[in-house]
Backbone as ProteinMPNN parsed JSONL, in Angstrom:
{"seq_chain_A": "XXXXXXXXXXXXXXXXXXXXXXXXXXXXXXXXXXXXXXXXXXXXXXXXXXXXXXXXXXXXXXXXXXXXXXXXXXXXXXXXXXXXXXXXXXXXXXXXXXXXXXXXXXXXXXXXXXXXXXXXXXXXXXXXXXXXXXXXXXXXXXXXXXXXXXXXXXXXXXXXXXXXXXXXXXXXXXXXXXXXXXXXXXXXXXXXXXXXXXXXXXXXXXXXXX", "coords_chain_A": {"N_chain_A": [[30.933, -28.047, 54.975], [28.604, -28.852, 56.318], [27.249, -29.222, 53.85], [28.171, -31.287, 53.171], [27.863, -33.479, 54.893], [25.263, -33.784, 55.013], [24.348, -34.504, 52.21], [25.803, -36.964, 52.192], [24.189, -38.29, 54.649], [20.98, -38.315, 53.133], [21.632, -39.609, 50.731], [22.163, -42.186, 52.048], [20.224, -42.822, 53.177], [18.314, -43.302, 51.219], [19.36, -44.987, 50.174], [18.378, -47.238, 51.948], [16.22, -47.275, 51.786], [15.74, -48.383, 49.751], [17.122, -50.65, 49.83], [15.12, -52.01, 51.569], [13.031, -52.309, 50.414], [14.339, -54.249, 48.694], [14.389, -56.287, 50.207], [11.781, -56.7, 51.07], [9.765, -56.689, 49.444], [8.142, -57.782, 46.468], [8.802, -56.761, 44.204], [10.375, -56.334, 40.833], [13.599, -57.057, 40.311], [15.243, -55.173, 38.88], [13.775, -52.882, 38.877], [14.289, -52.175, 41.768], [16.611, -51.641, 42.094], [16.792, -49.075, 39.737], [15.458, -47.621, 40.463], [17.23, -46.837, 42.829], [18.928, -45.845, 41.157], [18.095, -43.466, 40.183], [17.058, -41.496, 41.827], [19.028, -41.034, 43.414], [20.832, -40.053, 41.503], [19.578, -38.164, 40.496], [19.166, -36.117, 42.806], [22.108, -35.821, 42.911], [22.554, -34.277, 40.696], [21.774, -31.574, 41.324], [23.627, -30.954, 43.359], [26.245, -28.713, 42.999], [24.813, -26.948, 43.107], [24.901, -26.154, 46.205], [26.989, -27.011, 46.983], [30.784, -27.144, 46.731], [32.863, -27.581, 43.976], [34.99, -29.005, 44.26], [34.403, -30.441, 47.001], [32.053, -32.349, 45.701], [33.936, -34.255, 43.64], [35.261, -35.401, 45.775], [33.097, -36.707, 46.905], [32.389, -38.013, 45.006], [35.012, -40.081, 44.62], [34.572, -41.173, 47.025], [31.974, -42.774, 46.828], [32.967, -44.406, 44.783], [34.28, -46.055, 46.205], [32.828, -47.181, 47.953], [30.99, -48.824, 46.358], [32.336, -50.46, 44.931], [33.574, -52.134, 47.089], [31.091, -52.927, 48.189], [30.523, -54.298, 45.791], [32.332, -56.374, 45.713], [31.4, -57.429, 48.186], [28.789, -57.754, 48.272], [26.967, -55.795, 49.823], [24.862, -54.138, 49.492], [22.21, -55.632, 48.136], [19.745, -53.897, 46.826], [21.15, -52.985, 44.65], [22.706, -54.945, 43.474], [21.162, -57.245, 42.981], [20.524, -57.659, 40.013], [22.218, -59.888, 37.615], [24.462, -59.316, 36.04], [27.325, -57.292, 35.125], [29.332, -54.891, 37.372], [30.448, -53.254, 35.997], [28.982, -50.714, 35.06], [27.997, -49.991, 37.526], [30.203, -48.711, 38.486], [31.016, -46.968, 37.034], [29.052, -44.739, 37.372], [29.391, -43.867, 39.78], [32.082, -42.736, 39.032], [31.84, -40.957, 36.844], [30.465, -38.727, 38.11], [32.325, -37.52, 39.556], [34.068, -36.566, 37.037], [32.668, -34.811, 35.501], [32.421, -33.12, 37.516], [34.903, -32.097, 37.26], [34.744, -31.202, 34.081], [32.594, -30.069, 33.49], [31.311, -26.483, 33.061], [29.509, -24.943, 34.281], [26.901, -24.896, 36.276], [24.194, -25.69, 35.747], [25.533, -27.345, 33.072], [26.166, -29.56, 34.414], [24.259, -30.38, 36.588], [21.896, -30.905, 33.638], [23.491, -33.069, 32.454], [23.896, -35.125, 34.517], [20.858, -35.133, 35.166], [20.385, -35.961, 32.64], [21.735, -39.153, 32.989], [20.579, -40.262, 35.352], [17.231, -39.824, 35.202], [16.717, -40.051, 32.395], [17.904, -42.203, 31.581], [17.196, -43.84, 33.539], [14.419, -44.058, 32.998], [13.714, -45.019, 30.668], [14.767, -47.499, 30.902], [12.94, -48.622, 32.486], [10.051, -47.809, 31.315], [10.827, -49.355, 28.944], [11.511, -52.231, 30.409], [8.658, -52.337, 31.403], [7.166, -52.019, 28.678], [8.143, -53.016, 26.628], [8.589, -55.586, 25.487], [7.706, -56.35, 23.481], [8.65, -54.773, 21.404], [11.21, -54.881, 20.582], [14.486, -54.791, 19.944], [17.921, -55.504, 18.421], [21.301, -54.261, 19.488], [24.246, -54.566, 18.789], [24.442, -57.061, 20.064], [23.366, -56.624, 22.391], [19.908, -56.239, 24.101], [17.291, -54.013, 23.339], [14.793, -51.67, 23.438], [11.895, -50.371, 21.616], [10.162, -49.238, 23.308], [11.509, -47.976, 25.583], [13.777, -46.744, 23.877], [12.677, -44.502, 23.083], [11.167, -43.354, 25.252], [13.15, -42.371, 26.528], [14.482, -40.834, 24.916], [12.264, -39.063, 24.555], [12.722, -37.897, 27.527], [14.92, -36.648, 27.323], [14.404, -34.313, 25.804], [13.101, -33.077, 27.1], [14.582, -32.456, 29.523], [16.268, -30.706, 28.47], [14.562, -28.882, 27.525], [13.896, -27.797, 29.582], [16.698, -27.068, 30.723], [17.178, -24.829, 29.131], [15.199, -23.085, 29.449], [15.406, -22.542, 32.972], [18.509, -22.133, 32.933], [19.194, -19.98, 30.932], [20.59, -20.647, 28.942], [21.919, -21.332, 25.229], [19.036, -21.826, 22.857], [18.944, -22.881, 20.741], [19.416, -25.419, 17.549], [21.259, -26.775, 18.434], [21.17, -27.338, 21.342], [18.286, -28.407, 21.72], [17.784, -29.943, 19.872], [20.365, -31.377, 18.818], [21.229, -32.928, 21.28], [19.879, -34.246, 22.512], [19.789, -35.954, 20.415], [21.805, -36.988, 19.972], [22.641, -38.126, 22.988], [20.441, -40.03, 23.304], [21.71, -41.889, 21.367], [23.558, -42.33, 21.834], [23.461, -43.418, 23.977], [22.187, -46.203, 23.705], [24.439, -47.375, 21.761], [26.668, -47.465, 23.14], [27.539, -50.55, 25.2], [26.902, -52.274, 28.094], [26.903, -51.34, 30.401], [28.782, -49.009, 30.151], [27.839, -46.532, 29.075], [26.682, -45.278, 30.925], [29.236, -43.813, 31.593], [30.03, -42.669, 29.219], [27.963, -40.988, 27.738], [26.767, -39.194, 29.618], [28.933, -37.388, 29.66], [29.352, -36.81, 27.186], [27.129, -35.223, 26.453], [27.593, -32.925, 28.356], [29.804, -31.982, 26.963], [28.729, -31.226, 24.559], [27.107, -29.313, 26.124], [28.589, -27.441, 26.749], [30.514, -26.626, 24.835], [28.95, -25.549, 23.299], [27.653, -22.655, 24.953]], "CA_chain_A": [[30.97, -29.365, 55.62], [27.187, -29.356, 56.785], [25.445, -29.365, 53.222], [28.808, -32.386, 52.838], [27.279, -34.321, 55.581], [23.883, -33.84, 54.696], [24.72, -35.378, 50.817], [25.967, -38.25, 52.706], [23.022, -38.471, 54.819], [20.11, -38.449, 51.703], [22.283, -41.162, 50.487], [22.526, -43.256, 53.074], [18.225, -42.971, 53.249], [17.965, -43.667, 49.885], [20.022, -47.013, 49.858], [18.492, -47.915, 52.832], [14.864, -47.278, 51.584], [16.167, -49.578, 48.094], [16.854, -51.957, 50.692], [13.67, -52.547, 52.71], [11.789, -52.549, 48.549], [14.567, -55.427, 47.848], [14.101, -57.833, 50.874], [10.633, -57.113, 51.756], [8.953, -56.462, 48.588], [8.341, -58.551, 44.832], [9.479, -55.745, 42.928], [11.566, -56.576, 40.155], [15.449, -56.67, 41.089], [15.704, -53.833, 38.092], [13.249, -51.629, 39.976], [14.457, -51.349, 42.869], [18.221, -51.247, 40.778], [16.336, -47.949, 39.104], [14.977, -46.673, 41.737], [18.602, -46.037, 43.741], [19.999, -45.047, 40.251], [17.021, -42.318, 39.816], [16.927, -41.271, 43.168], [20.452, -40.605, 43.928], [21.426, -39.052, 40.393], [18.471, -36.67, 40.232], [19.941, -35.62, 43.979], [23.275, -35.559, 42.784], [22.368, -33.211, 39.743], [21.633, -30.586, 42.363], [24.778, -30.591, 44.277], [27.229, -27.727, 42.473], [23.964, -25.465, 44.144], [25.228, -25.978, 47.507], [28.802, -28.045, 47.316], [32.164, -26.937, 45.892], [33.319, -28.932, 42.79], [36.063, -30.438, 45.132], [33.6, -31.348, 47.951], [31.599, -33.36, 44.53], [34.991, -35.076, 43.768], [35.767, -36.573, 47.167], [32.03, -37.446, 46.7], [32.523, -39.57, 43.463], [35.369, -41.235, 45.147], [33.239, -42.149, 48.091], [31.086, -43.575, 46.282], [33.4, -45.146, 43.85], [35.068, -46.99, 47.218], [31.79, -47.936, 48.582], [30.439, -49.549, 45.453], [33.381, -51.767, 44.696], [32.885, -52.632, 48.31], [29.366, -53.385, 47.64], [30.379, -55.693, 44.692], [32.903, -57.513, 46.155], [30.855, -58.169, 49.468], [27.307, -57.499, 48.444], [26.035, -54.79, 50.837], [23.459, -53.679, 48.838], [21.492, -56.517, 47.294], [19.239, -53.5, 45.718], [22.07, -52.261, 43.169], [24.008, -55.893, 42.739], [20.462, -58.52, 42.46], [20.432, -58.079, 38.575], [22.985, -60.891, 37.547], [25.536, -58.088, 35.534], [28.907, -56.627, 35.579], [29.645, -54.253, 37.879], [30.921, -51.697, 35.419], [28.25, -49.768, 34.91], [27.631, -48.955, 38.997], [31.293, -48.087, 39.174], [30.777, -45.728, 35.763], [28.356, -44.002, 37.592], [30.487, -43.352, 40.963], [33.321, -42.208, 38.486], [31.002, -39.872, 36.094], [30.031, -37.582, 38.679], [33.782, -36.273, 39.468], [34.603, -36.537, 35.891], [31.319, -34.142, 35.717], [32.915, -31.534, 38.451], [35.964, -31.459, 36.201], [35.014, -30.515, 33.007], [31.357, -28.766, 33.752], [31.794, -25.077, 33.247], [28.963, -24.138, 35.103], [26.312, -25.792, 37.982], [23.53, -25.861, 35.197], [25.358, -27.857, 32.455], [26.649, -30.286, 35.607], [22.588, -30.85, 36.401], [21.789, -31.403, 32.688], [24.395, -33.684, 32.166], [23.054, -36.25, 35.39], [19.706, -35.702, 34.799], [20.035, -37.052, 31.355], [22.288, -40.106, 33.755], [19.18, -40.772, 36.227], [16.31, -40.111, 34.849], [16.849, -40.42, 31.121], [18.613, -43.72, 31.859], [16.169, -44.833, 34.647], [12.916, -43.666, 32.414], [14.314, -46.213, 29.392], [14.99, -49.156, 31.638], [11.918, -48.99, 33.513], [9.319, -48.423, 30.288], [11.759, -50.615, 28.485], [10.917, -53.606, 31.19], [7.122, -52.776, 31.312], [6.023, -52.249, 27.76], [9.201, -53.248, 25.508], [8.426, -56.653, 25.296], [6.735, -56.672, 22.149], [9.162, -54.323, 20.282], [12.446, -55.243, 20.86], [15.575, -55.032, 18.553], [19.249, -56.161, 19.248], [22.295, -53.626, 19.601], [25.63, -54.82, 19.399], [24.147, -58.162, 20.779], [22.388, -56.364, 23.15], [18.574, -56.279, 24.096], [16.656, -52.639, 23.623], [12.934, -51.858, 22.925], [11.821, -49.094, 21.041], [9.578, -48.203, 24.152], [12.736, -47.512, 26.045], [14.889, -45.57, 23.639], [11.379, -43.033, 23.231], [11.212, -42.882, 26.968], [14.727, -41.465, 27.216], [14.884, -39.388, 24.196], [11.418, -37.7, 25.438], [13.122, -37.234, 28.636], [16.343, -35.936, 27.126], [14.002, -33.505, 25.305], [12.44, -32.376, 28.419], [15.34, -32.204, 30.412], [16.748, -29.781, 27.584], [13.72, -27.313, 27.433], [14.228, -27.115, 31.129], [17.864, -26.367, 30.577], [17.266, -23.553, 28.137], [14.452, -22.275, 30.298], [16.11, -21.889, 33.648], [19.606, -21.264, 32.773], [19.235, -18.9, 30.04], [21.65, -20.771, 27.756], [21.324, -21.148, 24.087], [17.743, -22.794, 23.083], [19.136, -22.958, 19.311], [19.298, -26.941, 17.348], [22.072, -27.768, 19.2], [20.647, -27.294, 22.265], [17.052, -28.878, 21.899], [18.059, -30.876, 19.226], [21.837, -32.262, 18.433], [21.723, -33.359, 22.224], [18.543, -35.435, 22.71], [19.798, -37.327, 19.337], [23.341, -37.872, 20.789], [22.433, -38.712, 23.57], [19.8, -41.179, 22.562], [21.88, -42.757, 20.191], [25.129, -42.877, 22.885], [23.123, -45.176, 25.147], [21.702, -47.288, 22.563], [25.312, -47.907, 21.188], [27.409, -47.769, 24.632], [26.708, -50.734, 25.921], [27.547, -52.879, 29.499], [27.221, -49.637, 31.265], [29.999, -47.952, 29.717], [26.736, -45.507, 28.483], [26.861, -44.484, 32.126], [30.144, -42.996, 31.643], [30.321, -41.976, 27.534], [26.662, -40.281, 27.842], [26.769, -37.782, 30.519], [29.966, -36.746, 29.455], [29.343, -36.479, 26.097], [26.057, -34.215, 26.848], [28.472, -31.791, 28.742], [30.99, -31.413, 26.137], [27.971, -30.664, 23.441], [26.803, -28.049, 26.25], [29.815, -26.583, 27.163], [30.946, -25.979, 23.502], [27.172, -24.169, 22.708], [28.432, -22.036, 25.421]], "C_chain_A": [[29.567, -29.877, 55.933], [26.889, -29.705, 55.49], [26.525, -31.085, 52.678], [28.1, -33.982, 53.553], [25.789, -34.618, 55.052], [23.88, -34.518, 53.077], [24.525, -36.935, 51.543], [24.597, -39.066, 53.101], [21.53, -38.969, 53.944], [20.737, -39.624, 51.141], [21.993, -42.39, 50.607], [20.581, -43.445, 53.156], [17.98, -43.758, 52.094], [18.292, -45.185, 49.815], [19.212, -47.587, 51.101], [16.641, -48.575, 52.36], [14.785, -48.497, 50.282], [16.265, -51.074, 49.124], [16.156, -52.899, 51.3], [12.948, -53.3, 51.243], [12.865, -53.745, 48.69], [14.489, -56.724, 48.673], [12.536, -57.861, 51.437], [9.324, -56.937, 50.694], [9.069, -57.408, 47.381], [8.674, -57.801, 43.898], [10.741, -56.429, 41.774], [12.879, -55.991, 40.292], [16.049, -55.174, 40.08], [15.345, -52.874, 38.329], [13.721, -50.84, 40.638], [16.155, -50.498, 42.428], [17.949, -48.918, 40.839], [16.186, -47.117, 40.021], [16.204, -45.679, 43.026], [18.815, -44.93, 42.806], [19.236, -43.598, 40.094], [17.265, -41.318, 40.324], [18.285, -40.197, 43.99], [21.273, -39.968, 42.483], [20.563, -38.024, 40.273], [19.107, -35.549, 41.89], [21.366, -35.473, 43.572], [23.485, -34.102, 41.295], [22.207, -32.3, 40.52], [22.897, -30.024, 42.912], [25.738, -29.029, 44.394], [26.284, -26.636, 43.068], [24.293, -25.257, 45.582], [26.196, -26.79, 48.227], [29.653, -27.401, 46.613], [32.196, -28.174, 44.969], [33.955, -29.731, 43.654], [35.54, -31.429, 46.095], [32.797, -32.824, 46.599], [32.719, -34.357, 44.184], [34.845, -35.954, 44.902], [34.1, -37.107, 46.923], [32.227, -38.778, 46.131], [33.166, -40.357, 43.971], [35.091, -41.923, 46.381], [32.685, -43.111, 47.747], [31.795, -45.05, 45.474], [33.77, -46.715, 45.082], [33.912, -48.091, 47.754], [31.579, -48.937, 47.691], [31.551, -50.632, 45.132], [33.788, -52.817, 46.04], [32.001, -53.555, 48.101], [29.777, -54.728, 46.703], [31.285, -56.88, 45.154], [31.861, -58.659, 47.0], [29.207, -58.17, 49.706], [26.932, -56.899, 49.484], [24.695, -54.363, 50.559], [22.415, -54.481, 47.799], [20.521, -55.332, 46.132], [19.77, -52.948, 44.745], [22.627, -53.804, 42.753], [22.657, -57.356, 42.802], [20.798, -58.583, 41.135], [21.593, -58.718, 38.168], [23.707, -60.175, 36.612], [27.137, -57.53, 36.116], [28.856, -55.247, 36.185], [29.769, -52.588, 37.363], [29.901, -50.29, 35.278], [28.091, -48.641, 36.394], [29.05, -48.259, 39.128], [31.736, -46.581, 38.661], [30.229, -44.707, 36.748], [29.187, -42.919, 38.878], [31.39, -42.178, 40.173], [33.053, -40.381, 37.824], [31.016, -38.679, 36.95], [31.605, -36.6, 38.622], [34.45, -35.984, 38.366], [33.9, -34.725, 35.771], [31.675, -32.884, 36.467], [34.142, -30.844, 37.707], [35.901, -30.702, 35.403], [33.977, -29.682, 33.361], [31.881, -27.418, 33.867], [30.354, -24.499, 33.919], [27.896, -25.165, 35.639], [25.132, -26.778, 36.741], [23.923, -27.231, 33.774], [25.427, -29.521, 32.972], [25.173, -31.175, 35.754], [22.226, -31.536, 35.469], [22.427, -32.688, 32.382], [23.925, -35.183, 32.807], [21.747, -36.269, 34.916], [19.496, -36.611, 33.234], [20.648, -39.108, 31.939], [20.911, -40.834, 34.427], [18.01, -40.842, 35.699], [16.069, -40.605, 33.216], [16.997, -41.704, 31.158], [17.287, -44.539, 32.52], [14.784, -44.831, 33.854], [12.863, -45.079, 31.116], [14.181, -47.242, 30.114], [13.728, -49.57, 32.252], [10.18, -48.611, 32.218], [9.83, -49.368, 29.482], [11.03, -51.69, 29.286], [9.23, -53.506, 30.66], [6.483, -52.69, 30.194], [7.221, -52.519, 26.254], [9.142, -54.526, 25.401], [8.129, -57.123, 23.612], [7.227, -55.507, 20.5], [10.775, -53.955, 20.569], [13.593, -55.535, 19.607], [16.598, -54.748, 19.356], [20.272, -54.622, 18.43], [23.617, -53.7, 20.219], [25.149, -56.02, 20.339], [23.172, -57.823, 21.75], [20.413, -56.322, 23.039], [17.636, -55.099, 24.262], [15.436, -52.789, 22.826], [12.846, -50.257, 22.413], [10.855, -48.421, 21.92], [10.704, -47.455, 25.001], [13.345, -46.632, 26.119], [13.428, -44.291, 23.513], [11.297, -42.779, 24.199], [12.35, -42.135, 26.961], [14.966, -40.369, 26.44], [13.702, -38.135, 24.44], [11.899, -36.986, 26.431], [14.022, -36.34, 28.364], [15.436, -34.513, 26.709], [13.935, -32.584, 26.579], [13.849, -31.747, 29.439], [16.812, -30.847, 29.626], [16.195, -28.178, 27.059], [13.865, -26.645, 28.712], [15.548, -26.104, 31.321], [18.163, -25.165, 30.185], [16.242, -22.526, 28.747], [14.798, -21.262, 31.677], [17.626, -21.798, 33.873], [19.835, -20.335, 31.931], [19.951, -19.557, 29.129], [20.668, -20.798, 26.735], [20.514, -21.925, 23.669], [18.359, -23.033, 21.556], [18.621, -24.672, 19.082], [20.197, -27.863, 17.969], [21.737, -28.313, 20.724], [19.395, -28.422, 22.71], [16.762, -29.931, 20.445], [18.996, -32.407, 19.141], [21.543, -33.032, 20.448], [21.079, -34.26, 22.699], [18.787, -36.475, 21.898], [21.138, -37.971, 19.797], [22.908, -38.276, 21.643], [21.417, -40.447, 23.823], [20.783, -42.553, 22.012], [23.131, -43.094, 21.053], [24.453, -43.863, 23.76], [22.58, -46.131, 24.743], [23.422, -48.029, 21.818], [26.682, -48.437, 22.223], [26.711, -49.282, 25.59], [27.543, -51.444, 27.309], [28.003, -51.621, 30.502], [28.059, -49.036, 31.356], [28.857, -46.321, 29.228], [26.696, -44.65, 29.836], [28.121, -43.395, 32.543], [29.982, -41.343, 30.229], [29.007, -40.745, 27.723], [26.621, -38.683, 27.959], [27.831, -36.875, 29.941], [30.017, -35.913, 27.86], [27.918, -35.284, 25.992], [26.991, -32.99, 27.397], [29.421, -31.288, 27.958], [29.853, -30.866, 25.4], [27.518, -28.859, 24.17], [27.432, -26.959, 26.077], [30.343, -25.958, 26.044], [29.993, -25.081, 22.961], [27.031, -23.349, 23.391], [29.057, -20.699, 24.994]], "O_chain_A": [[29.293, -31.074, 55.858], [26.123, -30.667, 55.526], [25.958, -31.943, 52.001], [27.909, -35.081, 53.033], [25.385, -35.739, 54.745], [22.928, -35.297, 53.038], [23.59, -37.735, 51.503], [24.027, -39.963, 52.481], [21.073, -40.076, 54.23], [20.102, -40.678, 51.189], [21.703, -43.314, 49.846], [20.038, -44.55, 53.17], [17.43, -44.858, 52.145], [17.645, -46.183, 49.497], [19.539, -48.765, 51.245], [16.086, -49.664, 52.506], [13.86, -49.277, 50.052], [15.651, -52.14, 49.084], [16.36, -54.091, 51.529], [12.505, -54.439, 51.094], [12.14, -54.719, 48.894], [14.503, -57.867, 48.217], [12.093, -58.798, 52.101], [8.145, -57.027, 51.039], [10.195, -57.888, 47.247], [8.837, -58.214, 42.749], [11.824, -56.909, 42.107], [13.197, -54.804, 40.367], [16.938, -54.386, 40.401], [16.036, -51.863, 38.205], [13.806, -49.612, 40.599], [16.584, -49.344, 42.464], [18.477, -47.993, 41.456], [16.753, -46.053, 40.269], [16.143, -44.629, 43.666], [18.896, -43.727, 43.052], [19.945, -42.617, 39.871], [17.626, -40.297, 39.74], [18.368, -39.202, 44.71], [22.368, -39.425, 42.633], [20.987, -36.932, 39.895], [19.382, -34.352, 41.8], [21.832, -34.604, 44.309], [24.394, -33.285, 41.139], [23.292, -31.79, 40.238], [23.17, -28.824, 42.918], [25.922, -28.379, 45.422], [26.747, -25.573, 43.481], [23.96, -24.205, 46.128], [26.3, -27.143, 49.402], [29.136, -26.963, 45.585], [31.75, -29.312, 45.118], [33.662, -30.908, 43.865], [35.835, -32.619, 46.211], [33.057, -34.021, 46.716], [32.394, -35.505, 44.488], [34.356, -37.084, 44.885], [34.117, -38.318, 46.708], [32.239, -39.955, 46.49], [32.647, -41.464, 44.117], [35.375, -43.092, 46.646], [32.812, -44.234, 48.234], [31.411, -46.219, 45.5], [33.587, -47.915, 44.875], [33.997, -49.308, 47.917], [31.931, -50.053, 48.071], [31.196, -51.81, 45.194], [34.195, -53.976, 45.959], [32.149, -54.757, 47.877], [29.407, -55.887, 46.896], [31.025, -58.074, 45.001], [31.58, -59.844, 46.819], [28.548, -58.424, 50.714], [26.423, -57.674, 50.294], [23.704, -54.283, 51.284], [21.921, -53.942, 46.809], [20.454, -55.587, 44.93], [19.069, -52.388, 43.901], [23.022, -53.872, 41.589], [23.128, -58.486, 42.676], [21.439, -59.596, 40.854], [22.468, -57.883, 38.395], [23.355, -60.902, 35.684], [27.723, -57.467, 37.197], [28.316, -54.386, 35.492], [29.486, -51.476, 37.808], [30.214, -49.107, 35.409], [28.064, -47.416, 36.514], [29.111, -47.261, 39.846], [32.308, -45.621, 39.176], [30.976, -43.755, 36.977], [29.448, -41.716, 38.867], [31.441, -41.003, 40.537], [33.572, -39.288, 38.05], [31.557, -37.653, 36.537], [31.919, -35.571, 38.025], [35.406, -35.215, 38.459], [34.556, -33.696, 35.932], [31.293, -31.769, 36.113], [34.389, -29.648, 37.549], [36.544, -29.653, 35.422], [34.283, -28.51, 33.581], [32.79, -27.16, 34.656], [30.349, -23.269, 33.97], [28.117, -26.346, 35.37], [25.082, -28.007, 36.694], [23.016, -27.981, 33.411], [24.985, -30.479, 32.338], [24.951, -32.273, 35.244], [22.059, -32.729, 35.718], [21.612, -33.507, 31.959], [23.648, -36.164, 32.116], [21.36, -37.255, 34.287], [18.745, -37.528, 32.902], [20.132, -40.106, 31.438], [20.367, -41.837, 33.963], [17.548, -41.982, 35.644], [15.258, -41.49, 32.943], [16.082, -42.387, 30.7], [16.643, -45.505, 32.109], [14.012, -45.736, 34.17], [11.941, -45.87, 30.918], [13.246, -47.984, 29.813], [13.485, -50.75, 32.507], [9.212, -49.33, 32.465], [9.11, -50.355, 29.326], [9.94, -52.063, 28.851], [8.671, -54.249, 29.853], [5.324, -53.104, 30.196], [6.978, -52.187, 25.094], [10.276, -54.761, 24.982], [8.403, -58.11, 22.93], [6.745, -55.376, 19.375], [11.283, -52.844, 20.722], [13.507, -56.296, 18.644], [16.607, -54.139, 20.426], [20.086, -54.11, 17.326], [24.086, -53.315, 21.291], [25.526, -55.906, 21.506], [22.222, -58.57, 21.984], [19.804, -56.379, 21.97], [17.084, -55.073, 25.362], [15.107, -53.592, 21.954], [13.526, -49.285, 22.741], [10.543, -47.26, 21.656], [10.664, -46.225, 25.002], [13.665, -45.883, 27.042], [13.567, -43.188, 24.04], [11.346, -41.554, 24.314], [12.301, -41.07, 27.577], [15.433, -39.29, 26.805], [13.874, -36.918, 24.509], [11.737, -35.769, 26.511], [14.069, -35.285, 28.998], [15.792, -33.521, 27.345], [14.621, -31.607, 26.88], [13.878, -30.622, 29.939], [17.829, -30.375, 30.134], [16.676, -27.137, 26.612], [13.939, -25.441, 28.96], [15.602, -24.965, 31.785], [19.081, -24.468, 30.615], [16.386, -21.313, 28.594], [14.675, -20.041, 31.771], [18.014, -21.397, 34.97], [20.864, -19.705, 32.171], [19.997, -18.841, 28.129], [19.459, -20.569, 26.772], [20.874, -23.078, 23.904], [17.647, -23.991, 21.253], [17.849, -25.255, 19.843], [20.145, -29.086, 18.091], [21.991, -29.437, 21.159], [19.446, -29.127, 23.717], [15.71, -30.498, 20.147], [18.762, -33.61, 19.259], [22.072, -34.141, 20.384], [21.639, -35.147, 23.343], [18.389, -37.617, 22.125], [21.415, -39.162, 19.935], [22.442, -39.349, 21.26], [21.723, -41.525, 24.332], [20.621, -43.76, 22.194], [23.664, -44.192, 20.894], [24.913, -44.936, 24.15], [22.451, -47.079, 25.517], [23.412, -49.192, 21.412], [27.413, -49.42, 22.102], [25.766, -49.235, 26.378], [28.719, -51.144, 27.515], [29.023, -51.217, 31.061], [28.359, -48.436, 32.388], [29.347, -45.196, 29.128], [26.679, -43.42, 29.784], [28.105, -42.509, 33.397], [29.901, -40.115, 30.208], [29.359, -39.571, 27.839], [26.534, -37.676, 27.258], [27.593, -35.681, 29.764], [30.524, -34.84, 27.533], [28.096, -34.422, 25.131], [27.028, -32.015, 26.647], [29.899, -30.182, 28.209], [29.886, -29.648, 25.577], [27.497, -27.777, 23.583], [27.133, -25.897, 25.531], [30.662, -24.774, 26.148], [30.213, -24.065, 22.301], [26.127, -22.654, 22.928], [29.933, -20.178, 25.686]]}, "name": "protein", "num_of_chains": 1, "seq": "XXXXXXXXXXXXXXXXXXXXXXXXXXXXXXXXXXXXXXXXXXXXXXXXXXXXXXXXXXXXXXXXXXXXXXXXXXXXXXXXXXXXXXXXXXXXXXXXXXXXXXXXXXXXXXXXXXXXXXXXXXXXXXXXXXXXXXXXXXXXXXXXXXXXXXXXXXXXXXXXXXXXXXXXXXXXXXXXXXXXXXXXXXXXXXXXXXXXXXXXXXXXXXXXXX"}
């Protein structure tokens, strides 16, 4: 129950700190956006080290309740400025308990978000500052080739880590097949359905190399 409260808590800082950046700062509304999503998925990759799967569940639907909250009634101007559909923040809520479900162990659970937060957040945020000038359309959409290299470096990284301190298998599936799926799932997922398909699809690749 304490490390349940204490989740909450970190949370509740985090949105509050997104808050102060979105009414008292010029930051771009995708920033500070990033900055929750980063923030609070790199903290939520952690969890399965010192939560039960079930405590992570009732999490997700916490979250899920709050955020549809949030969109109705705007609470949080720093997740709902960017002029967008919803779906993506609610993906994210959802993901995690999807995430306690299938995950077969704490490590592929981690992997799985961090490719969510930072992979995601690393793309969107070189994307904005240096994708201007090499930009190509997907499925109507708008992606930069600084972007998708930001995320698939990260995926890399967040894959040598994987194979480092959990011991799993470092083979091509591992430090390969999963950086290119993944890559290529959030480049083709789009309206933040990539927030769901992604993660999930990273955990099935682990879980089967396993």
């Amino acid at each position: 129950m304490v490390a349940f409260i204490l989740a909450l808590v970190v949370v509740g800082i985090i949105l509050m700190i997104a808050e102060h950046l979105a009414h008292n700062t010029d930051l771009h509304a995708e920033v500070t956006r990033k900055f929750v999503h980063m923030l609070v998925g790199t903290f939520v990759a952690f969890w399965p080290f010192f939560m039960s799967w079930r405590q992570i569940e009732i999490m997700s639907l916490l979250f899920f309740i709050v955020i549809a909250l949030s969109v109705k009634f705007t609470f949080f101007r720093s997740i709902h400025t960017v002029p967008r559909q919803a779906v993506g923040e609610l993906l994210f809520a959802m993901v995690i308990g999807f995430l306690a479900l299938i995950s077969s162990s704490e490590w592929i659970f981690m992997a799985a978000m961090l490719h969510l937060s930072l992979g995601d957040g690393a793309a969107a945020i070189i994307g904005l500052l240096y994708g201007d000038k090499n930009q190509y359309k997907v499925l109507g959409k708008t992606k930069s080739i600084a972007g998708t290299s930001a995320f698939f470096v990260t995926s890399l990284m967040i894959m040598i880590g994987y194979v480092v301190f959990s011991g799993g298998p470092g083979g091509v599936i591992t430090l390969a097949l999963v950086p290119i799926m993944a890559t290529v799932t959030e480049n083709l997922a789009i309206n933040g359905t990539d927030n769901l398909i992604m993660p999930l699809l990273v955990a099935f690749i682990l879980g089967g190399a396993t």
